[in-house]
N, C-alpha and C positions, 0 to 999 in steps of 0.2 A: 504494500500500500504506500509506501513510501520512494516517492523519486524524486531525482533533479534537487536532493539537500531539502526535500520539504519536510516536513514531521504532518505526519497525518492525523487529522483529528478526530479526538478519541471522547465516545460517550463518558460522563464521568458516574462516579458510583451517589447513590444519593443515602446519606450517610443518615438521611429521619429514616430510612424503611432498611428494617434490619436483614430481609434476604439477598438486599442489593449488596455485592461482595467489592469492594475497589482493591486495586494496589496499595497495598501497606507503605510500600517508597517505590522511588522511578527503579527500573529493573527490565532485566528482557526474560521473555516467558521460555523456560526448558521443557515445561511440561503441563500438558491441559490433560486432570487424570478426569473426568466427566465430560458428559455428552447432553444436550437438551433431551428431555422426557426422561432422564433417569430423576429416580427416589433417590435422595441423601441422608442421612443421619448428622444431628449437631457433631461439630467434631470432626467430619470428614473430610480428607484432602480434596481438595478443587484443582488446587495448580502447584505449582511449581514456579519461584522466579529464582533470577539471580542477578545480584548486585556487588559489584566489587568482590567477583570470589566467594560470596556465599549464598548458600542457597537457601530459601525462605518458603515454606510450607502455608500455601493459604485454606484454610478450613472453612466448610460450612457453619454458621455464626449459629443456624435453625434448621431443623428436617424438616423436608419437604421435598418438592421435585423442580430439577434444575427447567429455568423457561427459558434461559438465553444462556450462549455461550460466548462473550464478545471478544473473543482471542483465540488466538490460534500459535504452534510454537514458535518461537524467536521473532515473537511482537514486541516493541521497545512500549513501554508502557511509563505513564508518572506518574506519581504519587496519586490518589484517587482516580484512578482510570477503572471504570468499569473490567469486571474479570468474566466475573457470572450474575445470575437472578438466580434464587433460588425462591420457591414460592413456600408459603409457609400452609396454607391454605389446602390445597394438592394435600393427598398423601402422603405419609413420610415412608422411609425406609423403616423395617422393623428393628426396634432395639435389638443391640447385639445381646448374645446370650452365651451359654458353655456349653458347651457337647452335650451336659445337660439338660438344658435348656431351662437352668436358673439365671437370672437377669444379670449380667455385669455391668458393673459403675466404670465408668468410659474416667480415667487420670486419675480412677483409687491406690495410693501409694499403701495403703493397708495392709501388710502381710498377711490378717486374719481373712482377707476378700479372696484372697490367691490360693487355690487349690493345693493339696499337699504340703501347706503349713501346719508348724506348729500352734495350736490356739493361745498359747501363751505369745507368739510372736518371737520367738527363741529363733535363731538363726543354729543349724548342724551344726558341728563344730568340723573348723576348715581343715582339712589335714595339711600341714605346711611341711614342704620338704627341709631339708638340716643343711644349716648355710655351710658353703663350702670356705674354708679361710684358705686363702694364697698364700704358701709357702715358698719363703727366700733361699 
């Protein structure tokens, strides 16, 4: 979309409606992980940018199902550049769950939430190999 030195203009994300997703900082897009008409869960990656060498995970803010997609890879985007719409409205994807299919808490750092702990939260004991000392 862009020639001739021009920057092409870019819908911006509208920051009162919380499924409209922007660019967090200017960046170029490595990776668009959704598609229009898919279901999303809060928490889900959307995209992928990258700015000076790092790369930056954009997530869905609310589950729902993606209505636009306004990028595509190695788009130069700034700062509030529209990424996706996610509609809140629409369906969402269903909670993630366990093998089980008991509900998990989506960034529980809990060791009690995580399967095959201890319920006291006790960590095994780490078996540490015997330091070797350099002899002169």
């Amino acid at each position: 979309m862009e020639a001739l030195g021009k920057k092409a203009i870019r819908e911006k994300a509208d920051i009162g409606v919380l499924g409209s997703v922007g660019a967090p900082m200017a960046g170029t897009v490595i990776e668009v992980s959704v598609k229009a008409g898919q279901a999303v869960h809060a928490g889900q990656q959307l995209a992928v940018l990258s700015a000076m060498k790092m790369e930056t995970a954009v997530c869905a803010p609310i589950a729902g199902v993606v209505t636009q997609v306004a990028v595509v890879k190695q788009d130069n985007l700034d700062a509030g550049d529209l990424i996706v719409f996610v509609d809140a409205a629409a369906p969402a994807a269903p909670p993630l769950t366990s093998i089980d299919n008991d509900p998990l808490e989506v960034g529980s750092d809990s060791d009690a939430s995580r399967p095959g702990t201890p319920d006291n939260g006790a960590a095994a004991a780490a078996v540490q190999p015997e330091s070797v000392v350099a002899k002169r």
